[in-house]
C-alpha positions in Angstrom: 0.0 0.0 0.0 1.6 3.9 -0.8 2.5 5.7 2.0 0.8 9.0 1.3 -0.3 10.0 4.4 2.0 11.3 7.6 1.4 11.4 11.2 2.6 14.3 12.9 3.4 14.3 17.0 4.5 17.9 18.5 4.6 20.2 21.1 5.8 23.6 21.9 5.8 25.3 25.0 5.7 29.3 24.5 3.1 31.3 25.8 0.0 32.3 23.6 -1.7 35.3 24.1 -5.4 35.0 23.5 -5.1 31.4 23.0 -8.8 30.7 23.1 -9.2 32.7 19.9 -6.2 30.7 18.5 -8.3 27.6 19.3 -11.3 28.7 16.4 -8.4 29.6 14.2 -6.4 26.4 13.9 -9.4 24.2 13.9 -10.1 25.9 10.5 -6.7 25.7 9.3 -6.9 21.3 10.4 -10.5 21.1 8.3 -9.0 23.2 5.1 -6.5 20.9 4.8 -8.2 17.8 6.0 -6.5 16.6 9.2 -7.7 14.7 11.9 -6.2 14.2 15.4 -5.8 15.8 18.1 -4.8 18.9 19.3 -4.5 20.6 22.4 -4.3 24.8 22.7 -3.6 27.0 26.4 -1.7 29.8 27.3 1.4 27.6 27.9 1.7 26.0 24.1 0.4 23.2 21.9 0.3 19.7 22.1 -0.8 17.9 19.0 -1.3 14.6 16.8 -2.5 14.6 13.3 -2.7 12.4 10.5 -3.3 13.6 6.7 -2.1 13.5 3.3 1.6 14.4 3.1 1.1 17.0 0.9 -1.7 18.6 3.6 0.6 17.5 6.5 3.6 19.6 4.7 1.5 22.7 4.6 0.3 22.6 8.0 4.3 22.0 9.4 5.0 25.3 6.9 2.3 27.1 8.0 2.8 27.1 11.8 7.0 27.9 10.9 6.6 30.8 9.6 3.8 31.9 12.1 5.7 33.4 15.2 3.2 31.9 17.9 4.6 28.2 16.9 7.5 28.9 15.1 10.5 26.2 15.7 8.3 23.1 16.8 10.1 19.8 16.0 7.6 17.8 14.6 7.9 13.6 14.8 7.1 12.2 12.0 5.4 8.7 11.0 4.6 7.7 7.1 1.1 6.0 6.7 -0.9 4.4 4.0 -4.3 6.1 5.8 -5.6 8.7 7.9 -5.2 6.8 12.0 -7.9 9.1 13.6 -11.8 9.2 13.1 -11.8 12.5 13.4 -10.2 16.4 14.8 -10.8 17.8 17.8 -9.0 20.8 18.7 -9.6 21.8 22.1 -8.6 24.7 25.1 -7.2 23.2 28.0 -5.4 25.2 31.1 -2.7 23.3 31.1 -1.5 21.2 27.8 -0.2 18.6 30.1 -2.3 18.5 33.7 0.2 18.2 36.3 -2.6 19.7 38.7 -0.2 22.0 40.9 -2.5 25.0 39.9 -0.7 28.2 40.7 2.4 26.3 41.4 2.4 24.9 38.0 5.7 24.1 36.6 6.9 26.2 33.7 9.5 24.3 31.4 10.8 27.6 30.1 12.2 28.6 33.1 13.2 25.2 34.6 13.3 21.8 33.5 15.8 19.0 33.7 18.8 18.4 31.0 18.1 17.1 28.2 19.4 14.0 26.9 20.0 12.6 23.2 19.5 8.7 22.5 23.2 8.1 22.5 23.7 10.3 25.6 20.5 8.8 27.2 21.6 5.1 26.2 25.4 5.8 28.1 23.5 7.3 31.0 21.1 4.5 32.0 24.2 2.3 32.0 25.7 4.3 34.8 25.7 3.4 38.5 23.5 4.8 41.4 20.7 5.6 38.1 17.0 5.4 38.3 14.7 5.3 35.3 11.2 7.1 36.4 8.5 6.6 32.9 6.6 9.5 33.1 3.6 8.0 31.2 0.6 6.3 32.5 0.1 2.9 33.6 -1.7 1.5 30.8 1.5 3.1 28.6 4.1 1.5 30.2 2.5 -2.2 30.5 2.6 -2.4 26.8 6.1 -1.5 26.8 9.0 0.3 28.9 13.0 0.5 29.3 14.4 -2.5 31.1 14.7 -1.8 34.8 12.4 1.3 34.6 10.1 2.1 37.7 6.6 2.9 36.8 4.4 4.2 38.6 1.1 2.7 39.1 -1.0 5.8 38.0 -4.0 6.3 35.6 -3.3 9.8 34.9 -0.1 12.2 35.0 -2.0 14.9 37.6 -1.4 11.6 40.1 2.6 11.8 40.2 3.3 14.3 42.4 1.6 11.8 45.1 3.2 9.1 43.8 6.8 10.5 44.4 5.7 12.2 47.7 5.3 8.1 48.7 8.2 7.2 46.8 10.7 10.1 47.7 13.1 8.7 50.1 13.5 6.0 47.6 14.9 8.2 45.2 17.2 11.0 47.0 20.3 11.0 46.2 19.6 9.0 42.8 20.6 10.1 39.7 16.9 10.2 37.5 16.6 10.1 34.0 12.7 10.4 33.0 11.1 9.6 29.7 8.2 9.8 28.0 6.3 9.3 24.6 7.5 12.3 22.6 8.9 14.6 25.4 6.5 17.0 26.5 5.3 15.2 29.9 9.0 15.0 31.0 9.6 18.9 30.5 7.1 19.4 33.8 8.2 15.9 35.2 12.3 16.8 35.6 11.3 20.3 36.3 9.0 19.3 38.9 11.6 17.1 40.5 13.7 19.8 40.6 11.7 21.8 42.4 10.9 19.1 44.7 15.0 19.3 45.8 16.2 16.5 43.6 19.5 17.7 42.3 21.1 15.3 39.4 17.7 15.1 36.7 17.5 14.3 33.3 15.4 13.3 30.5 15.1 11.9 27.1 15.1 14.5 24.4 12.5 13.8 22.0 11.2 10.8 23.8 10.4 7.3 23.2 9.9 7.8 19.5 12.8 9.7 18.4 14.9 7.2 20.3 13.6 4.5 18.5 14.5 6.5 15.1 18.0 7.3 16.0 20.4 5.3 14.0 22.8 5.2 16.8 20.2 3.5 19.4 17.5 1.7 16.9 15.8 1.6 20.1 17.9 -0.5 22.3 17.2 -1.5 25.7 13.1 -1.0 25.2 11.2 -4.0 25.8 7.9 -4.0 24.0 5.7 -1.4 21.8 5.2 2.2 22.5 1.9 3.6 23.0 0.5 6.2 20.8 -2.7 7.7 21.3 -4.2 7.1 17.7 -5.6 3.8 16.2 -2.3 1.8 15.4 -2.3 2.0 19.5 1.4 0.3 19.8 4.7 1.0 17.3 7.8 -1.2 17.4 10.4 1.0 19.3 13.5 -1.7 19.7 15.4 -2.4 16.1 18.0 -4.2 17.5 16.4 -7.5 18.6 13.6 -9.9 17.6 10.0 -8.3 18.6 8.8 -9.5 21.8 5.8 -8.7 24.0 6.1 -8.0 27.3 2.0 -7.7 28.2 -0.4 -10.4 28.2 -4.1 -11.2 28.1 -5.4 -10.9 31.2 -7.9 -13.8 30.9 -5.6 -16.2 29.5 -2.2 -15.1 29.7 -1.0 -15.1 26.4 0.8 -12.8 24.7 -1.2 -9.4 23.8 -1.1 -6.1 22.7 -4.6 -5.5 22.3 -6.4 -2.6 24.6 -9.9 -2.8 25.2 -12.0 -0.8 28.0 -14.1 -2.4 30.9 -17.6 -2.7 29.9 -18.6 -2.0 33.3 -19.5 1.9 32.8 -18.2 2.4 36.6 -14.7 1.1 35.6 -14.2 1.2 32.4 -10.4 0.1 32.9 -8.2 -0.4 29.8 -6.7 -3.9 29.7 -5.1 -6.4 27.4 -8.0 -8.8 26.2 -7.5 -11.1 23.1 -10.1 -11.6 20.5 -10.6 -15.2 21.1 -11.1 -14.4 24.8 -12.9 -11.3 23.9 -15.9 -13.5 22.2 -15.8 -16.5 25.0 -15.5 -14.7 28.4 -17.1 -11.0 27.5 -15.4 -7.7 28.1 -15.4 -6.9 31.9 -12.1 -7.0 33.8 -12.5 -8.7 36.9 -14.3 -10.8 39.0 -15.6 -7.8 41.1 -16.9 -6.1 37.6 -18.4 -9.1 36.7 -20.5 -9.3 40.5 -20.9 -5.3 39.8 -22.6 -6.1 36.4 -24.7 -8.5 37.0 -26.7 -6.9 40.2 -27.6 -4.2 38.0 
């Protein structure tokens, strides 16, 4: 099949005035050139994913260079043989990533921890007295992580900051490296942590999916898929052995990198459930769902 679509994964943080106005204005520059994805707009910058042809996706990347609000985003790019989102949404948030500290919100232009490239990340985790923090979600990093990384058990990333207030001791002292999908949750994450009086932070330039591009790394040391937020849902990150999955259906225990949400309304939990377990043993995630469901 021709590749004549790309995907598009960016962020920028620089302040925008009148950002909710901006909002109206790039959804109609997404539907003139027929993108979908998703994008997200504050004060602080722009977090985005599209897919579209690559003639449209070309446009859009020189449209938003030469316009001084978004000028010198770095934009990760995927080919593709189809459009991987339903639809656009373009949308105002607050914050582009929710830490949740409100007025003590971390601002990575001011502060954030050293930046690492995939060669210079790859020497680091090799170091002594090194912990690996993934700065993603639960559900991310059970379909695929850097061996030896901690990850914390959390649904969203506004729950961190409790999550190292129970894990803090553990850490002090420790030289971190972070990492996330493409970098933007890891410009609050090593800022935050330096604010919380951790000294020696870094974090993976780019994140998980320019690493896995970089000729140097291919990817090494990830165990694995990557989790993107569009419909291909996991992408091959490691180059440099035989792919292997590290998650497994949670009914049967075979190997799996298929998501699918609780069909109990009050859970709703993403898990890994194979198709043929899917069509035998129904869609709810636990015994407890299953109790839940049926008193109804």
């Amino acid at each position: 099949m021709a590749q004549d679509h790309q995907i598009l994964l960016y962020y920028l943080y620089r302040r925008i005035e009148n950002s909710r106005d901006f909002v109206e204005e790039h959804r109609s520059l997404c539907q003139s050139l027929g993108l979908r994805g998703r994008i997200l707009i504050g004060e602080e910058g722009i977090n985005g994913t599209v897919s579209g042809l690559r003639e449209a996706t070309e446009r859009y990347r020189e449209t938003l260079g030469n316009d001084p609000r978004t000028a010198g985003i770095t934009f990760k790019i995927d080919p593709a043989d189809r459009h991987v989102f339903p639809k656009l949404i373009v949308k105002w948030r607050p914050e582009i990533v929710t830490l949740g500290l409100g007025p003590d919100d971390v601002d990575p232009t001011a502060r954030t921890g050293k930046r690492l490239n995939p060669s210079e990340w790859l020497a680091a985790m090799q170091e002594d007295n090194v912990v690996v923090i993934d700065g993603r979600n639960r559900y991310e990093s059970e379909l695929g992580r850097f061996k030896g990384a901690v990850c914390p058990d959390i649904e969203n990333f506004r729950e961190f900051p409790d999550w190292l207030r129970e894990h803090a001791d553990e850490l002090r002292g420790r030289k971190i490296l972070t990492y996330c999908t493409g970098g933007i949750r890891c410009e609050k994450l090593s800022g935050y942590l330096l604010e919380e009086g951790f000294e020696d932070v870094s974090q993976l330039e780019g994140g998980i999916v320019t690493y896995a591009k970089d000729p140097a790394t291919l990817g090494r040391d990830f165990e694995g898929l990557c989790y993107v937020f569009d419909q291909r849902i996991g992408v091959e990150v490691n180059f440099t052995e035989t792919r292997s999955l590290i998650s497994h259906c949670e009914k049967c225990g075979e190997p799996c990198a298929r998501y699918r949400n609780c069909s109990c309304k009050s859970c709703n939990r993403k898990f890994f459930l194979c198709e043929p377990c899917e069509q035998t043993k129904g869609r709810l995630c636990s015994p407890a769902c299953q109790e839940l469901v049926g008193n109804l």
